[in-house]
LOKE-103264 format. One record per residue (C-alpha): residue in one letter; x, y, z. Coordinates in steps of 0.05 Angstrom, whole numbers, plus 5000, padded with zeros to 4 digits. Layout:
<marros>
<'A',<X,Y,Z>>
...
</marros>
This chain:
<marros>
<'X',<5000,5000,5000>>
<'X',<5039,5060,4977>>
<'X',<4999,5115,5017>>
<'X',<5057,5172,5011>>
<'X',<5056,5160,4935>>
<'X',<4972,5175,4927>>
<'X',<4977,5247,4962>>
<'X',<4925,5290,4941>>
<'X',<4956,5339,4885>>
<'X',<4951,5402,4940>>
<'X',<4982,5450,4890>>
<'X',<4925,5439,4843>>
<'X',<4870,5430,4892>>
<'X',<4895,5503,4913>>
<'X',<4893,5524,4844>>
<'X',<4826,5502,4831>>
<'X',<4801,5524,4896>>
<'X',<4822,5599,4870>>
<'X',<4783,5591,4804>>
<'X',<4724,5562,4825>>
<'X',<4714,5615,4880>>
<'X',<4721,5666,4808>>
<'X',<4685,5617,4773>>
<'X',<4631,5615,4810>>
<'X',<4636,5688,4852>>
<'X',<4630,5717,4778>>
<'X',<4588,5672,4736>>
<'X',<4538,5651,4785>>
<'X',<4531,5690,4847>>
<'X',<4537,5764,4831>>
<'X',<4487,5756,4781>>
<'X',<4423,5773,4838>>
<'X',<4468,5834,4865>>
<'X',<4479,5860,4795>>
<'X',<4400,5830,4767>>
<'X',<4366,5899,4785>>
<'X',<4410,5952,4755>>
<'X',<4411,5901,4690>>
<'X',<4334,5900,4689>>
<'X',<4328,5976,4693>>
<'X',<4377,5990,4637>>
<'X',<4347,5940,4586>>
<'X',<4283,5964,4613>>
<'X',<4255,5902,4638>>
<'X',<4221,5872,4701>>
<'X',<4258,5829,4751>>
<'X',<4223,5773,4732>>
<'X',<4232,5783,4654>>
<'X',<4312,5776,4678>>
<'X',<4312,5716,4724>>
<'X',<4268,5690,4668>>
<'X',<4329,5705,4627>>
<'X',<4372,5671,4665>>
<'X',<4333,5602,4678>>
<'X',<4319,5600,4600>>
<'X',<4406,5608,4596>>
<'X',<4416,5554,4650>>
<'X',<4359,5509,4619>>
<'X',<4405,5517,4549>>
<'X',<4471,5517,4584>>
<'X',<4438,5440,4614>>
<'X',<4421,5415,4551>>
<'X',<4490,5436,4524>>
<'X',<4528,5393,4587>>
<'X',<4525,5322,4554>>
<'X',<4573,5347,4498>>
<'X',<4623,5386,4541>>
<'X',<4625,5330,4582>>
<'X',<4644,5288,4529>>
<'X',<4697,5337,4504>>
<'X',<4722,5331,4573>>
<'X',<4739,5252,4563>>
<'X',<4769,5271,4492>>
<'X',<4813,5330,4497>>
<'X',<4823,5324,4579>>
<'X',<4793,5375,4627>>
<'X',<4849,5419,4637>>
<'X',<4852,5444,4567>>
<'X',<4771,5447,4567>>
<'X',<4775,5496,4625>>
<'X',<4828,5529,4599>>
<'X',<4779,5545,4537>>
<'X',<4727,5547,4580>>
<'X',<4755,5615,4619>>
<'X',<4767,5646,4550>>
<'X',<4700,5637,4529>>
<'X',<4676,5657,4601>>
<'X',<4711,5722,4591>>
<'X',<4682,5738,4528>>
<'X',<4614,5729,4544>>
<'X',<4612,5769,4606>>
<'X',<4638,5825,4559>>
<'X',<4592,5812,4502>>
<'X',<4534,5817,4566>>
<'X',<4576,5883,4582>>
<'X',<4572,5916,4515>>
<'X',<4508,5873,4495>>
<'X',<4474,5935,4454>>
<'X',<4395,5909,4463>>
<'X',<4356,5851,4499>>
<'X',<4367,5796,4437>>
<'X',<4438,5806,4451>>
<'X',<4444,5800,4517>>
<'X',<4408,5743,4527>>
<'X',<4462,5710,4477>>
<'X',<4524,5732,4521>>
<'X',<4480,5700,4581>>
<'X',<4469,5632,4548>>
<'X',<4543,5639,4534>>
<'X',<4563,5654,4611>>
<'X',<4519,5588,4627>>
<'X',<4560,5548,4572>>
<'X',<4629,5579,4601>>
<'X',<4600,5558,4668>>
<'X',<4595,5480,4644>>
<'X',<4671,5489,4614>>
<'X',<4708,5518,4686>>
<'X',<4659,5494,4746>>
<'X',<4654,5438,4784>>
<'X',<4637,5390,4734>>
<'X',<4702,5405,4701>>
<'X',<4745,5412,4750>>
<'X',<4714,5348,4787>>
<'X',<4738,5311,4723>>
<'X',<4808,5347,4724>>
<'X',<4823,5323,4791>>
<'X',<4809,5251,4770>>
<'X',<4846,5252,4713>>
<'X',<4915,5277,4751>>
<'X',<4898,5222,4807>>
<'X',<4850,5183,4795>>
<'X',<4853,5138,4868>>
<'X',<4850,5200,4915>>
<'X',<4801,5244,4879>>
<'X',<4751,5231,4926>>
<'X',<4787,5260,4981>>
<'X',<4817,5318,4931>>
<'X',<4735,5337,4913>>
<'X',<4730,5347,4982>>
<'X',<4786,5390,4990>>
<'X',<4763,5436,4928>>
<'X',<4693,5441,4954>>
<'X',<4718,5458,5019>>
<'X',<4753,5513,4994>>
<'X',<4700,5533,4939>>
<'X',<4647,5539,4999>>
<'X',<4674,5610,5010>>
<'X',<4655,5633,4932>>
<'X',<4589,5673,4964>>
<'X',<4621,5694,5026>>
<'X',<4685,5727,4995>>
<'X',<4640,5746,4923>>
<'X',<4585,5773,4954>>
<'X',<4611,5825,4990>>
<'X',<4671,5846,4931>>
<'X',<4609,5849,4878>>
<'X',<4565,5896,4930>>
<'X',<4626,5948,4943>>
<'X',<4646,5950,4865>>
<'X',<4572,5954,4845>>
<'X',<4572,6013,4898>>
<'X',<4626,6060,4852>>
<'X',<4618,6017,4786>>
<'X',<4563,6007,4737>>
<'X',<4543,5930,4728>>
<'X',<4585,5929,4662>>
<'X',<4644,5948,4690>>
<'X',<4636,5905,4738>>
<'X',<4635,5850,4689>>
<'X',<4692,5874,4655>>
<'X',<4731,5864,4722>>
<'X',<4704,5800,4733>>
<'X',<4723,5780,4651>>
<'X',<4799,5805,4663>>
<'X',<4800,5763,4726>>
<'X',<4786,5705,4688>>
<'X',<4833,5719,4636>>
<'X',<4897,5740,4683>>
<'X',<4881,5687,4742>>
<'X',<4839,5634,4722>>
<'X',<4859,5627,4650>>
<'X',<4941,5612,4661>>
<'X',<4919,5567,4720>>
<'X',<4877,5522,4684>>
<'X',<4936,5520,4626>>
<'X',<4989,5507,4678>>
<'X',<4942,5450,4697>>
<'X',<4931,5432,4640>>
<'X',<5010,5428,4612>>
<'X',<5021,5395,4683>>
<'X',<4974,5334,4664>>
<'X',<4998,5323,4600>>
<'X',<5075,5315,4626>>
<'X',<5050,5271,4673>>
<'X',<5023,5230,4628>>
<'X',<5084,5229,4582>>
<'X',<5134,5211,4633>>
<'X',<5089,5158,4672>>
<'X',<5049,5127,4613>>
<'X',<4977,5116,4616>>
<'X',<4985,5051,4660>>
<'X',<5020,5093,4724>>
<'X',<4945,5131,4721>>
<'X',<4916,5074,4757>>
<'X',<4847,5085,4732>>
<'X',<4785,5069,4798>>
<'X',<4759,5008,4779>>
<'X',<4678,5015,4780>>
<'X',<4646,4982,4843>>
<'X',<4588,4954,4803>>
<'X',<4571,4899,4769>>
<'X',<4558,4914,4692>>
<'X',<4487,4887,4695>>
<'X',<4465,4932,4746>>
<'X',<4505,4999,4728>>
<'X',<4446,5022,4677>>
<'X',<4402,5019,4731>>
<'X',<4448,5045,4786>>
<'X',<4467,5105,4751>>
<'X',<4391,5118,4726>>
<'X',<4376,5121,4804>>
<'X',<4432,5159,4819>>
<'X',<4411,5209,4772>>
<'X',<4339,5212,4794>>
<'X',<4368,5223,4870>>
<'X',<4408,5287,4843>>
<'X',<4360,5316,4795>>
<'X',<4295,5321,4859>>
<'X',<4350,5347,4900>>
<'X',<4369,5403,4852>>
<'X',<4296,5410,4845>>
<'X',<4288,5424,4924>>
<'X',<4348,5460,4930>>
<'X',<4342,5504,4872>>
<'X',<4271,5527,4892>>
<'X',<4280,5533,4964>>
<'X',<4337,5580,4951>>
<'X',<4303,5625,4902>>
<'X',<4241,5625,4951>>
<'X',<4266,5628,5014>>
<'X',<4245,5700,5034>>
<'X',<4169,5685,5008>>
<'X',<4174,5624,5046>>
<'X',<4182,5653,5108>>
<'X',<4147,5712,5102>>
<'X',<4082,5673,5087>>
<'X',<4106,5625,5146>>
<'X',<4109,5680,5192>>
<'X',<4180,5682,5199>>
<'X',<4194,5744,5147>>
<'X',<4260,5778,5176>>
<'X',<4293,5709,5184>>
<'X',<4302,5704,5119>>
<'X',<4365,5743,5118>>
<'X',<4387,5703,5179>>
<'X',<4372,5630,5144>>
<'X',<4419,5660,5088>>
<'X',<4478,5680,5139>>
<'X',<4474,5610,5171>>
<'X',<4467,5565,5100>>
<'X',<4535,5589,5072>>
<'X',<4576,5577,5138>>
<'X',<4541,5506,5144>>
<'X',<4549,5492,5085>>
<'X',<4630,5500,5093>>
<'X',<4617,5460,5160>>
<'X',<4594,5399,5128>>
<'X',<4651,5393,5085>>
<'X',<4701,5405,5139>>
<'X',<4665,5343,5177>>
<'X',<4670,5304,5125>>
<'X',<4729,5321,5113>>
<'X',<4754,5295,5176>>
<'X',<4707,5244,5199>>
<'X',<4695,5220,5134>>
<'X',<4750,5171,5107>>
<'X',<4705,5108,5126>>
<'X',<4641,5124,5100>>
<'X',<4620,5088,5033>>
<'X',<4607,5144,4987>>
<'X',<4532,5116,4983>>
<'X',<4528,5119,5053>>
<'X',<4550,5192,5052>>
<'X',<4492,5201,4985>>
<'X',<4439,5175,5039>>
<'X',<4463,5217,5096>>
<'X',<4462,5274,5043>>
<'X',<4392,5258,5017>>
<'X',<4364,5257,5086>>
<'X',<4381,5317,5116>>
<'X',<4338,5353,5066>>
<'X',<4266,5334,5075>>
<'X',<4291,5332,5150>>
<'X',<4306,5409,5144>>
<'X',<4235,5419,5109>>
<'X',<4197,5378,5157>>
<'X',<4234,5418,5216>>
<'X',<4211,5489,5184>>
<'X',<4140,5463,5180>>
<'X',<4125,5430,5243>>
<'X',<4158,5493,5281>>
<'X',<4136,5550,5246>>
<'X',<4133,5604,5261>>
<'X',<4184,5592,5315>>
<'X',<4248,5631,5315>>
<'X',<4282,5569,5337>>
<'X',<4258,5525,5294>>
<'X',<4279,5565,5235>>
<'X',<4351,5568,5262>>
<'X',<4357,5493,5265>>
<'X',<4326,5483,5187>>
<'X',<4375,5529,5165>>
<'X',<4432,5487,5195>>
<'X',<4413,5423,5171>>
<'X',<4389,5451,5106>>
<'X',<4463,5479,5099>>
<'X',<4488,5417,5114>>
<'X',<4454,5373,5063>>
<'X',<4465,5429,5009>>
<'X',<4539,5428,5028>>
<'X',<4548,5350,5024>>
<'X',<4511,5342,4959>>
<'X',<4570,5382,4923>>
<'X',<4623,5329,4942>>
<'X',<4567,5277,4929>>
<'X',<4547,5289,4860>>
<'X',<4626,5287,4844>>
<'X',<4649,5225,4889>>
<'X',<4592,5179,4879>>
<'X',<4603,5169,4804>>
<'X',<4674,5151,4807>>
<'X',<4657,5106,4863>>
<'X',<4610,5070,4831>>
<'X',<4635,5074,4752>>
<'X',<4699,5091,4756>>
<'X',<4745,5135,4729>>
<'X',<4744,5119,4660>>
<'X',<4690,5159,4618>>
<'X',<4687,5206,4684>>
<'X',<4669,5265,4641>>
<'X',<4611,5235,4601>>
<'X',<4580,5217,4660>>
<'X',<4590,5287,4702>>
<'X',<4557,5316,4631>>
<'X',<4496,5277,4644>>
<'X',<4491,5288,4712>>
<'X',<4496,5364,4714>>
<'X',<4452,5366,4650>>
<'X',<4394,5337,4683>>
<'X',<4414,5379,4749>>
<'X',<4411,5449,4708>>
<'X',<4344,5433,4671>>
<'X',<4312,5413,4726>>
<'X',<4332,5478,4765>>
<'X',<4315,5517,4712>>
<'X',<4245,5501,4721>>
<'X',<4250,5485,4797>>
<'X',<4231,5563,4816>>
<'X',<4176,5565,4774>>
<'X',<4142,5498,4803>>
<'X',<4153,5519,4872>>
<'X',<4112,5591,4856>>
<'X',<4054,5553,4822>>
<'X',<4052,5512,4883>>
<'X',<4053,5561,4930>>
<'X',<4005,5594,4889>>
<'X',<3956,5545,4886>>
<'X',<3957,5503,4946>>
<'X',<3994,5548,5000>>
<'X',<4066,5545,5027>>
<'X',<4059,5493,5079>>
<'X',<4027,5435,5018>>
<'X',<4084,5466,4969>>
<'X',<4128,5455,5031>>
<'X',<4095,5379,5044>>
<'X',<4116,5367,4967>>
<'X',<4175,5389,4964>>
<'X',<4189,5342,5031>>
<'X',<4161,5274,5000>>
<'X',<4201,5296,4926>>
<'X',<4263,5298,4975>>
<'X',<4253,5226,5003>>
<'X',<4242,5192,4944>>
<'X',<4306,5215,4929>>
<'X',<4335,5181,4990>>
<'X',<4302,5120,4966>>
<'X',<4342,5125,4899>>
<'X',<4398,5121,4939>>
<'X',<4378,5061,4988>>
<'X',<4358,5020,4921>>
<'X',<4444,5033,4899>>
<'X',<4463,5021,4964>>
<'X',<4421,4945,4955>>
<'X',<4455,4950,4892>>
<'X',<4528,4952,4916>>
<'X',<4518,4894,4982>>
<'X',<4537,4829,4932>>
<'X',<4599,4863,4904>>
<'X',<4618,4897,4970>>
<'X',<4611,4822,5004>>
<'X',<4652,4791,4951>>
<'X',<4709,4834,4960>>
<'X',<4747,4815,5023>>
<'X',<4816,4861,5005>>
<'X',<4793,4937,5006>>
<'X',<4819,4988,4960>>
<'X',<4876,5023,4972>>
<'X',<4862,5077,4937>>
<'X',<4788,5086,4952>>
<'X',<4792,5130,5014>>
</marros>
C-alpha cells in the first residue's frame, strides 16, 4: 500500500480552489446583486431577467452532455482552459450587449462557460491527475470553493457601489483571463507531462464498484436522486424570503441566508475529517436525508424563531454534502474511466431541472399554500433518498465479495 505515493495533488487543489471561487463568485453569484440595475437598463422587470437567466441555464443543461464528452476527449484541463476564454468573452459581450436579443446571447454563453470551468470540470480534472485519491481531493476543492458567496458577495456589493454593472463584468472578465485562464493551462501542461513521463498505465484508473448488469440501473437512480434534490434545493433558495414571510418568519430570511453558507462549509470540513470510512453511498443517503429533515423541521415549528435556526443548519448541511456527492459517487461506483461523460449527464439533468424548479415551487405556493408546496417538496426529497437506498442494495453482493479493500478508495 503505497499511501505517501497517492497524496492529494495540494498545488492543484489550491489552484482550483482559487478559480472556482472566480468561477463561481463571477458567473453565478453576483448575478442577483447586479440582476436589478441590469433590468432597469434594458428596461425590463425582475422577473423578465431571472426568466432570462433560467431560460440560459435550461440551454447551458442541455449543452452539458457534449462538454462533458469533450472533457473525456481533449482532457479537462485544456477544456477549462477554453472554458475561461469563452467565460471572459461572454461576460463582455453581456457588458457591451447593445439590446435585449443580445444579451440574452452573452448569458446563454456565461451558462456554457459555466459548464467548461465549474465543478463539473474541474471534478473531472482532479480525476484525471489522480484518479485513486480524487475523492478525498473533491472534498478539498469544495471545501475551499464553499467560500465563493462569502468572499463574492461582499467584493460584487462594494464594486457595484462605485461601478456600473458592466464594468463590473469587465473586472470579473479580466480576472478570468489574468488568474483563472494561466491556471487552468498550467494544469493543463502539468497533466499532460504527467502523462508522458508515467504512461497511461502509472494513472491507475478506479475500477467501478458495480457489476455491469446493474450499472444502467444504478446510475439511472443515481441520477433521479440528484436531479429532485436540485429541484428542492434550487427552489428553496430562490424562495426562501416568500417562504418565510408567508410562514410567519419574514425577517429570518436574511438570517437563514447567513447561517446556510457557513454550514454549508461545516459539512465539508466534517467530512472532511470524519469522513475517510464512509461508503460514498452511505454519505449520498446521509446527504439525501438531511433535506426533507430540514423541510419537515421548518414546517412543524413555524413560526418559531428556533425552529427556523435549526432548518437552516441542517438545510446547509445537506446542500453542502451534495456538492462532494454528486462528484464522488460516480467515480465510486463507475469509475474513472469515461468520468466526464458521466458528470455531463449528471449536471445536465441537474441544470434543467433547476431551471424550472423556481417556477414549480411559485405555482405551488400559488395554488395550494406554502405549507402543501412545503409537504411536496418534503416527500420529492425522500424519494430521492430511496434512489439512493435501492444503489446502496445495489452495491451489498459486490461489497461482500470483496474481502481486500481498495487502497486507493479512501
Amino acid at each position: 500500500m503505497t499511501i505517501s505515493a497517492e497524496r492529494p495533488p495540494l498545488a492543484a487543489i489550491a489552484a482550483l480552489g482559487l478559480t472556482q471561487i472566480i468561477g463561481y463568485g463571477s458567473l453565478y453569484y453576483s448575478f442577483s446583486i447586479l440582476a436589478p440595475d441590469m433590468a432597469r437598463d434594458l428596461n425590463w422587470s425582475s422577473e423578465w431577467i431571472f426568466g432570462a437567466l433560467s431560460a440560459a441555464l435550461l440551454i447551458g443543461g442541455l449543452a452539458a452532455p457534449l462538454m462533458g464528452t469533450w472533457i473525456d476527449r481533449f482532457g479537462a484541463g485544456r477544456i477549462m482552459t477554453s472554458g475561461s476564454a469563452i467565460a471572459a468573452a461572454a461576460l463582455i459581450a453581456c457588458a457591451f450587449a447593445p439590446g435585449k436579443i443580445a444579451f440574452i446571447a452573452a448569458l446563454i454563453g456565461i451558462e456554457v462557460a459555466s459548464n467548461l470551468v465549474q465543478y463539473g470540470a474541474a471534478f473531472a480534472l482532479l480525476v484525471q491527475i489522480r484518479p485513486r485519491v480524487a475523492q478525498r481531493s473533491i472534498t478539498y476543492l469544495t471545501l475551499i470553493a464553499g467560500f465563493a458567496s462569502t468572499i463574492f458577495w461582499p467584493i460584487t456589493t462594494a464594486l457595484h457601489a462605485h461601478l456600473s454593472w458592466q464594468n463590473v463584468y469587465l473586472i470579473f472578465a479580466a480576472l478570468h483571463l489574468a488568474i483563472c485562464l494561466p491556471l487552468h493551462a498550467w494544469l493543463s501542461r502539468g497533466v499532460s507531462e504527467t502523462r508522458k513521463r508515467t504512461g497511461e498505465a502509472a494513472a491507475k484508473h478506479v475500477e467501478p464498484s458495480l457489476q455491469p448488469s446493474v450499472r444502467r440501473p444504478a446510475f439511472i437512480l443515481m441520477v433521479t436522486g440528484f436531479a429532485l434534490e436540485s429541484f428542492v434545493n434550487a427552489a428553496l433558495l430562490v424562495h426562501m424570503v416568500p417562504v418565510m414571510s408567508a410562514l410567519g418568519l419574514g425577517a429570518m430570511a436574511v438570517v437563514v441566508g447567513t447561517l446556510f453558507g457557513p454550514s454549508q462549509v461545516l459539512s465539508r470540513l466534517i467530512n472532511m475529517v470524519f469522513g475517510e470510512s464512509l461508503s460514498q453511498v452511505m454519505l449520498a443517503i446521509i446527504c439525501a436525508v438531511l433535506l426533507p429533515a430540514a423541510l419537515v423541521i421548518l414546517i412543524a415549528t413555524a413560526p418559531s424563531v428556533p425552529g427556523a435556526l435549526v432548518f437552516a443548519v441542517v438545510f446547509g448541511l445537506g446542500s453542502g454534502l451534495n456538492s462532494i456527492v454528486y462528484g464522488t459517487l460516480p467515480l465510486a461506483l463507475f469509475g474513472s474511466d469515461g468520468y466526464g461523460r458521466r458528470q455531463g449527464q449528471i449536471m445536465s439533468v441537474r441544470l434543467v431541472v433547476a431551471s424550472m424548479a423556481p417556477f414549480a415551487l411559485a405555482f405551488l405556493m400559488g395554488s395550494l399554500g406554502v405549507s402543501w408546496s412545503l409537504s411536496i417538496a418534503a416527500l420529492l426529497s425522500t424519494v430521492a433518498v430511496a434512489a439512493f437506498f435501492a444503489i446502496l442494495r445495489l452495491t451489498r453482493p459486490i461489497a461482500r465479495s470483496e474481502a481486500v479493500p481498495n487502497p486507493g478508495e479512501a
